[in-house]
C-alpha positions as a Markdown table, in Angstrom:
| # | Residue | x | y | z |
|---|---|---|---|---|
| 1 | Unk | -13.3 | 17.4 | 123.1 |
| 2 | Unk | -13.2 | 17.1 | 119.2 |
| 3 | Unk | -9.7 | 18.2 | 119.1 |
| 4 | Unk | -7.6 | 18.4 | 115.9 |
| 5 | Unk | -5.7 | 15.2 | 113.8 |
| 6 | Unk | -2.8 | 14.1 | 115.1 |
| 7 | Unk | 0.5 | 12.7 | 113.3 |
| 8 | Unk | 2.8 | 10.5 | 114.2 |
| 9 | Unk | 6.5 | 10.6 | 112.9 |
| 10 | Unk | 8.8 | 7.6 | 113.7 |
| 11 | Unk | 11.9 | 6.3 | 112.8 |
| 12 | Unk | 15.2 | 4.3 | 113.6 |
| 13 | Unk | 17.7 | 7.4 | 115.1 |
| 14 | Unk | 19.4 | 8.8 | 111.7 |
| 15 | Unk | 16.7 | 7.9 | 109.7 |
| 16 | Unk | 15.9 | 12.0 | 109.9 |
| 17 | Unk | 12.6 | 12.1 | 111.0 |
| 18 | Unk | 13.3 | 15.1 | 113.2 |
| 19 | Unk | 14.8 | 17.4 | 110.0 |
| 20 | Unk | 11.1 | 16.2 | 108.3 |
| 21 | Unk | 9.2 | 17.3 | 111.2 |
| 22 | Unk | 10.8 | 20.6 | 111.7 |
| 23 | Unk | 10.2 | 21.6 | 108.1 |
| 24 | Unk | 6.9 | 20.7 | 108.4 |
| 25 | Unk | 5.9 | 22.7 | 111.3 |
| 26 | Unk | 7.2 | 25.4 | 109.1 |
| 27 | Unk | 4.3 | 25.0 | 106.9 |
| 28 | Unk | 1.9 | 27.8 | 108.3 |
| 29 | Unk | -0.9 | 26.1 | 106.0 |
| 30 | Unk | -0.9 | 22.8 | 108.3 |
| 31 | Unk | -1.7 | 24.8 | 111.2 |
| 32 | Unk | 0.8 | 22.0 | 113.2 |
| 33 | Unk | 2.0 | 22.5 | 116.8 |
| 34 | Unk | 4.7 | 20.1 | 118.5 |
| 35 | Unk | 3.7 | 18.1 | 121.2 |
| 36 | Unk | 6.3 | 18.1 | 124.0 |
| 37 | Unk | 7.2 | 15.3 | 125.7 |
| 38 | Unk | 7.9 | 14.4 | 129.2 |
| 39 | Unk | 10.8 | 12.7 | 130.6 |
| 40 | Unk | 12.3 | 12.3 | 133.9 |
| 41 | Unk | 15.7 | 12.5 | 133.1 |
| 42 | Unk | 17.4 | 15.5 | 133.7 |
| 43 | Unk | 18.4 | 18.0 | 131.0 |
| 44 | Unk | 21.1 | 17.9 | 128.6 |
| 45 | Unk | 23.1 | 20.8 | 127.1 |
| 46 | Unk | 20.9 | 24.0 | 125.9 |
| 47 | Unk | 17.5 | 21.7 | 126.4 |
| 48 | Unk | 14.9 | 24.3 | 127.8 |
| 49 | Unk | 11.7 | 23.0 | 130.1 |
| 50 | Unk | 8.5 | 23.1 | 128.3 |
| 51 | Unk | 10.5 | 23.9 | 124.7 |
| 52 | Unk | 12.4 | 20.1 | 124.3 |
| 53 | Unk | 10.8 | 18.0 | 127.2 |
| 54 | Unk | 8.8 | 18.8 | 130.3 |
| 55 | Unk | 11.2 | 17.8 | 132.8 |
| 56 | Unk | 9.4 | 15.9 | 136.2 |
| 57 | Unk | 11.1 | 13.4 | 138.7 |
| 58 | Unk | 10.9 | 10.1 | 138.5 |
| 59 | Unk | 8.5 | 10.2 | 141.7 |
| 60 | Unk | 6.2 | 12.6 | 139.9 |
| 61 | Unk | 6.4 | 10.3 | 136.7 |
| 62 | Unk | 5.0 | 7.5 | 138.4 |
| 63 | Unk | 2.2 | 9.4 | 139.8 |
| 64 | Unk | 1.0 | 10.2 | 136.3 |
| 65 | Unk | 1.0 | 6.5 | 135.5 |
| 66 | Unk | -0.6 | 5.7 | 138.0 |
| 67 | Unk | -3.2 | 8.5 | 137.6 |
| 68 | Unk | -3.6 | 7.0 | 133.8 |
| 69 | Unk | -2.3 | 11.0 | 133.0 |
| 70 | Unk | -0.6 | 9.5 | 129.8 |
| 71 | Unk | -1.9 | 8.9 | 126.6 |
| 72 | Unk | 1.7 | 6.7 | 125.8 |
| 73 | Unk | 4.5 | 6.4 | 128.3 |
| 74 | Unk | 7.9 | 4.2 | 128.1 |
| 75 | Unk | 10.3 | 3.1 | 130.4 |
| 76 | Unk | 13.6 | 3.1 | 128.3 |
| 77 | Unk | 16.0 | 2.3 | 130.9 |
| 78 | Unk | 15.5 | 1.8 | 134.8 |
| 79 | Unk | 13.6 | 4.9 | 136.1 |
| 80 | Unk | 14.5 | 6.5 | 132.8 |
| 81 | Unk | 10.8 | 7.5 | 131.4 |
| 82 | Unk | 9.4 | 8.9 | 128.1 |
| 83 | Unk | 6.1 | 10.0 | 127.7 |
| 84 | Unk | 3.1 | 11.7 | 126.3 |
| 85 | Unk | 0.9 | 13.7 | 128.5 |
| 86 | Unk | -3.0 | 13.8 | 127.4 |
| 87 | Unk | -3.1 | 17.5 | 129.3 |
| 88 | Unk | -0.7 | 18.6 | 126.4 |
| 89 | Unk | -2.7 | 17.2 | 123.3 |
| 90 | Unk | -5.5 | 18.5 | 125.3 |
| 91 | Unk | -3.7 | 21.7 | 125.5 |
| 92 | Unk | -3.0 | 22.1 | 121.7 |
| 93 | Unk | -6.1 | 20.6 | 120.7 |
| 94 | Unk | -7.6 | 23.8 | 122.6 |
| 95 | Unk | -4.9 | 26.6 | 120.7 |
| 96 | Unk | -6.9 | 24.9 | 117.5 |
| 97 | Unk | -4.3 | 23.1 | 116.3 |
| 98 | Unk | -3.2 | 20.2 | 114.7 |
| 99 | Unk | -0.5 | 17.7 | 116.5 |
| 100 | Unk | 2.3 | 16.7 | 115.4 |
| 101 | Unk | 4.6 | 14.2 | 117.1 |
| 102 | Unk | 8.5 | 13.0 | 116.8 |
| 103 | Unk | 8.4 | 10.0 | 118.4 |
| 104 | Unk | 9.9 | 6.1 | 119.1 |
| 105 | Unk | 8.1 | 3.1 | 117.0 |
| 106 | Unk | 6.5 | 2.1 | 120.6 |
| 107 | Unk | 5.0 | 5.6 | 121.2 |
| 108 | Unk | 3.5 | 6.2 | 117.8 |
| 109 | Unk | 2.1 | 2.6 | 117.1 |
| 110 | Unk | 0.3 | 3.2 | 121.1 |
| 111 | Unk | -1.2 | 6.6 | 120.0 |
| 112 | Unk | -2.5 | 5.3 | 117.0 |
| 113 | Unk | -4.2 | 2.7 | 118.5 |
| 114 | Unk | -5.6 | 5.0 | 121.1 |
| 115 | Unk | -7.0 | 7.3 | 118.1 |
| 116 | Unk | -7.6 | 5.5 | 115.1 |
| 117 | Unk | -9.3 | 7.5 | 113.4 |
| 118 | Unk | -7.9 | 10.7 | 114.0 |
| 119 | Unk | -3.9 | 9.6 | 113.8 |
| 120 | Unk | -1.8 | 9.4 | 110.7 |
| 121 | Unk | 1.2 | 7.5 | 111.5 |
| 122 | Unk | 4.3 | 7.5 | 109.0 |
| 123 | Unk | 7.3 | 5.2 | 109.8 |
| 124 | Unk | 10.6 | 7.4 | 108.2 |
| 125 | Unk | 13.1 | 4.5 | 106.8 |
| 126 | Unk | 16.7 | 5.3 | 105.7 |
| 127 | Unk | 17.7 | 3.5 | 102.2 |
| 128 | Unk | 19.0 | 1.2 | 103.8 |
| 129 | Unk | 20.9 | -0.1 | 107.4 |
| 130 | Unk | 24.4 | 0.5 | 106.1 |
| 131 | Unk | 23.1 | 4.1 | 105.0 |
| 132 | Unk | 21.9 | 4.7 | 108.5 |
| 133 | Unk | 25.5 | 3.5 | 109.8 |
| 134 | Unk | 27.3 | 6.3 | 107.7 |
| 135 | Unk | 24.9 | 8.8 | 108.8 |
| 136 | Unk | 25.5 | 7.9 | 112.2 |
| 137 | Unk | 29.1 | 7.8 | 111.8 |
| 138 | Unk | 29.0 | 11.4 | 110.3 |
| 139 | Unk | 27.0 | 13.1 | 113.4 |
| 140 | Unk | 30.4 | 12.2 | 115.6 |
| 141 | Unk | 28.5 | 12.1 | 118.7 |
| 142 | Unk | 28.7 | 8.9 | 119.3 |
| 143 | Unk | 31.2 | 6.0 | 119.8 |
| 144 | Unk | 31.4 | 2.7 | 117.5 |
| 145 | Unk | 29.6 | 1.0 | 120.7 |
| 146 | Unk | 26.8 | 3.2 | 121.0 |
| 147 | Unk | 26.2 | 3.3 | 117.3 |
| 148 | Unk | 26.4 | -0.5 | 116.8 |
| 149 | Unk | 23.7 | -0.1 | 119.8 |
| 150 | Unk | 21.7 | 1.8 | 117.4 |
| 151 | Unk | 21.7 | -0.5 | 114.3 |
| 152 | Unk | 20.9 | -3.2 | 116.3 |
| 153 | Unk | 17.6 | -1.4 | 117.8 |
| 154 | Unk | 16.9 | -0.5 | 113.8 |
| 155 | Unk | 16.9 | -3.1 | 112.7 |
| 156 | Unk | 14.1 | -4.5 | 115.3 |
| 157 | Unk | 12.2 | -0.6 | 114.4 |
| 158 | Unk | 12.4 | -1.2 | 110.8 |
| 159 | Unk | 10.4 | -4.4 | 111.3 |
| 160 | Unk | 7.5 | -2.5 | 112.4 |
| 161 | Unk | 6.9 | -0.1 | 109.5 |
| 162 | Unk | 3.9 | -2.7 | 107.9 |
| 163 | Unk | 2.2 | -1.5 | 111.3 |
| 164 | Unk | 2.2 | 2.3 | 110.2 |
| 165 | Unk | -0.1 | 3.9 | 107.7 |
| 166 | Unk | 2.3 | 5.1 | 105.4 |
| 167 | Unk | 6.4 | 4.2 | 105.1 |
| 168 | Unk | 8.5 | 7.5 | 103.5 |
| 169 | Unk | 12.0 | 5.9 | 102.2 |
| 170 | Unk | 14.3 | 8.6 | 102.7 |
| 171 | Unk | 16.9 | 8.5 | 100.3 |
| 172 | Unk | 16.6 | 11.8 | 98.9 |
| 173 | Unk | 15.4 | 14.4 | 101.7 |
| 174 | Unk | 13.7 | 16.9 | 98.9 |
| 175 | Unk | 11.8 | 14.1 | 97.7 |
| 176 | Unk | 11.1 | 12.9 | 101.5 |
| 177 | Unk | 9.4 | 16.3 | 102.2 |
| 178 | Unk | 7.1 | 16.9 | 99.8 |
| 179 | Unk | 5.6 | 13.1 | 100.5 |
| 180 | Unk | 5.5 | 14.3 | 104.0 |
| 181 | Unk | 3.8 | 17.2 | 103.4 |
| 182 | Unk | 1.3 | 15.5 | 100.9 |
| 183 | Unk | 0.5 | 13.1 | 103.1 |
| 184 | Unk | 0.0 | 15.4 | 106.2 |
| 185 | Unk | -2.2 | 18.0 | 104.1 |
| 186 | Unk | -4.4 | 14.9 | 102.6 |
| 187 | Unk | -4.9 | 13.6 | 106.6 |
| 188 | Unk | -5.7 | 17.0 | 107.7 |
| 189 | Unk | -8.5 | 18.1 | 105.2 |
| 190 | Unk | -10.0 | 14.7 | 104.8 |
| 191 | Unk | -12.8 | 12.9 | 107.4 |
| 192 | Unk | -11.8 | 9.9 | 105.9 |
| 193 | Unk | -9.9 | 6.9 | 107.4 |
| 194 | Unk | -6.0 | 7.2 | 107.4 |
| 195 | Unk | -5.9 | 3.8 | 105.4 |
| 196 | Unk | -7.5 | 5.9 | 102.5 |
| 197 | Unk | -5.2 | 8.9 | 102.6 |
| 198 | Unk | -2.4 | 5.5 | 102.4 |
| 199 | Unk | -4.0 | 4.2 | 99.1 |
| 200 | Unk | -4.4 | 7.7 | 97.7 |
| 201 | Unk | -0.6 | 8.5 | 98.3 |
| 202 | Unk | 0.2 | 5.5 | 96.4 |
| 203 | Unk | -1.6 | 5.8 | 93.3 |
């Protein structure tokens, strides 16, 4: 199957990789979709099946690992899985559309390496790690625990941006946006390698 491109948007949690994703898809010109994941935890709050996550048991997770039914998967605590179904980039691939992913460092770096070609993958960074602990600190979801929990896995994320095509600082979300747009409508109309869309952003 040919399919469409496929872009990858990562990020330390707070970095607001979500917000940029959202407005992109937005953007009828991009002709995006949002590629649900799967998880086999069970729902939180308003999260609908199918809409946030495909929710599936643990048992049932398993079976599509072993079944090689994922094109990434993660086990983020014990029985606690993420993943990306093939079936469902297959799915949008078929609507004619382009995918569009909000995802961890570990998922998007795996789907880039299993498309190459096809995958722009953008590492979001926030200006800086004591940035990222204000905005944390402003959500007031979390406790000081869980949020010292975070910087600590940032700081370990942020150490794989050289790995992504392109690295969006964003310091001024207006500003983050339009480079995310830019860069998204380059990868889509172009045949050419990611790493050129990368040098032709930065001219």
């Amino acid at each position: 199957m040919k399919g469409g491109k496929l872009i990858v948007f990562s990020a330390p949690s707070g970095s607001g990789k979500t917000t940029i994703v959202r407005h992109l898809l937005k953007q009828d010109h991009l002709n995006l979709a949002f590629s649900v994941s799967a998880t086999s935890r069970q729902p939180r709050g308003a999260e609908k099946e199918g809409e946030d996550y495909y929710f599936i048991s643990t048992e049932e997770f398993k079976k599509h690992i072993k079944n090689n039914d994922f094109l990434e998967w993660e086990e983020v605590y014990r029985d606690n899985f993420y993943g990306t179904l093939q079936s469902e980039v297959n799915r949008l691939w078929a609507m004619g559309k382009n995918v569009i992913f909000d995802i961890d460092v570990v998922g998007g770096l795996r789907i880039k390496k299993k498309y190459p070609e096809k995958t722009l993958a953008v590492f979001v960074e926030p200006p800086s790690v004591e940035e990222l602990k204000i905005r944390l600190k402003k959500r007031k979801t979390e406790d000081d625990q869980k949020i010292n929990m975070r910087i600590a896995k940032a700081s370990i994320e942020m150490a794989t941006a050289p790995q992504f095509d392109h690295v969006i600082v964003n310091d001024n979300l207006d500003d983050a946006l339009k480079q995310a747009e830019t860069l998204v409508l380059k990868h889509i109309s172009s045949n050419t390698d990611p790493e050129t869309v990368k040098e032709d952003s930065e001219e």
